[in-house]
Phi, psi and omega in degrees: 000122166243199205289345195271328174285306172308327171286310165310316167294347164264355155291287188333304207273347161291296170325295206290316186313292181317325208278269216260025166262134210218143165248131157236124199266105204256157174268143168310153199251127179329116177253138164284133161280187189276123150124357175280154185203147169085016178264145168241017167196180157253154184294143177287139212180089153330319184145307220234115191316137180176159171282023238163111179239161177262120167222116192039249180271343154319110189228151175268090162314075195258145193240003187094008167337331194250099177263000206279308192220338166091012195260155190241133153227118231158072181239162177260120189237147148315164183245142150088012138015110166288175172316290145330322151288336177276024181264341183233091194262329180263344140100217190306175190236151201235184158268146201047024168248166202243162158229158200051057154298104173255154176264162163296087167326310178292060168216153159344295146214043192015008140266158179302167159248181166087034210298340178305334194288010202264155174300174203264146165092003181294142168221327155267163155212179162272147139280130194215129188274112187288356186260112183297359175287321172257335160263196198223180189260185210195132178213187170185154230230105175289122180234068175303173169232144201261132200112333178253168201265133169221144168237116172280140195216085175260188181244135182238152141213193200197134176207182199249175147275161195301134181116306195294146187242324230289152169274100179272158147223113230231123170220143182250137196253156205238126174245159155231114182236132179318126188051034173249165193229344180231115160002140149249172170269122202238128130219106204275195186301128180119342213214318167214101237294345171247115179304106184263158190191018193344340184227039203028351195323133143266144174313113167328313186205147177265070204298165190326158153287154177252088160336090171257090206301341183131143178034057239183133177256147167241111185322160181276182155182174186275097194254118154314112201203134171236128176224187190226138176310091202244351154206161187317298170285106189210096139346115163262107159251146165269150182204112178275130169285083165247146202224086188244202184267173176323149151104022236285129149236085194298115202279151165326154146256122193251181193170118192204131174084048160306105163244160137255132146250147181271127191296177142319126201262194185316090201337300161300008194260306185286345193280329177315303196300316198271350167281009163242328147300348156287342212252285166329267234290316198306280190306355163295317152268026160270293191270046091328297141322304165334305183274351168282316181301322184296335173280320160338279199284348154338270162271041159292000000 
């Protein structure tokens, strides 16, 4: 092979690298104190009294809402859970976390089910309290380039906690805000009789509603979203949307395999490329010829 053909293959794969490079914002694998058993996940838990807790790229935007009891329900839950484990989904109790959270044992497997559709390597998700006096928003901090196109992509599913019966339609609303390095605590008109909103942002996107009959799991599946980078530094948050009948009781939100990829680029972006591999070739065969005529008059 030589340098001139190498160099085209090396555009191509540069080219193909820009198409399919992707961030997956993974979670932390649950830490337990010493002496909990029968838990199948953790509370989001720094360590460190703060309004903010961590579970891998993840921090939980708690601003203290619930002032009643000071609890958070914001968890790192296992995936395939035994029975025993779903009765303590939220595992240890953190500050400003609640603990032993359970899903509705009387549901099918009280995790969403069909947990196979998920990428390979999922092990974990959030867990989320649909209700805003307990859960809180979820966020993670993206570091893009600004002008190219990204499609965002999570696993969304929805279960109750144990005892709740109600019928939801469970949606998670997606902000992205810009040129920030941290979260806020967000609840918007609908959600909370008093409305938070520090930065007025409205949600980018709305996933699909998830139907919950009530004591009851909803499969996960998958939602789509393309947006274009307008700063280096951009937030990504989650916010839950639950819409039920009398009485709230509000069901969990799950949320699992967040990624971006950077989209396809642009019609002009290929056309550059392939008129710079038209160009590599051209001079390749130019001095191929060149040195074939120089050899002619050599030895005539």
């Amino acid at each position: 092979m030589n340098r001139f053909t190498f160099a085209a293959l090396l555009t191509l794969f540069c080219a193909q690298a820009t198409l399919t490079a992707s961030t997956l914002y993974t979670l932390s694998t649950p830490t337990l104190s010493a002496g909990t058993t029968a838990v199948g996940g953790a509370t989001f838990d720094s360590g460190t009294a703060s309004p903010t807790y961590t579970s891998g790229m993840w921090t939980e935007d708690f601003s203290g809402t619930n002032t009643s009891t000071g609890e958070q329900i914001v968890c790192t839950v296992g995936l395939g859970l035994t029975t025993d484990e779903q009765k303590e989904t939220c595992g240890n109790a953190g500050p400003g976390s609640a603990a032993h959270i359970g899903v509705d044992e009387d549901a099918t497997t009280g995790q969403p089910s069909n947990s196979s559709i998920l990428p390979n390597g999922t092990s974990y998700y959030v867990e989320d309290d649909g209700d805003p006096a307990y859960g809180a928003p979820v966020s993670t901090l993206m570091n893009l380039i600004v002008g190219d196109s990204y499609q965002l992509s999570f696993y969304q599913a929805s279960n109750e906690e144990d005892g709740n019966d109600k019928a939801y339609s469970d949606s998670w609303l997606v902000y992205i805000l810009p040129g920030v390095t941290a979260g806020e605590y967000i609840c918007p008109t609908g959600i909370c009789s008093t409305p938070v909103d520090p930065g007025s942002v409205a949600p980018v996107f709305t996933s699909t509603p998830m139907a919950n009959p009530g004591a009851s799991e909803t499969p996960w599946e998958l939602q789509t979203y393309t947006f274009k980078a307008t700063n280096v530094n951009e937030i990504l948050e989650f916010v839950t949307d639950a819409v039920g009948t009398s009485g709230f009781q509000p069901p969990l939100l799950d949320l699992a395999a967040v990624t971006t990829n950077v989209a396809s680029p642009e019609p002009g972006t290929w056309l550059l490329t392939i008129l710079g591999i038209g160009l590599v070739f051209a001079a390749g065969k130019l001095r191929r010829r060149s040195g074939s005529a120089y050899k002619r008059v050599l030895y005539r």
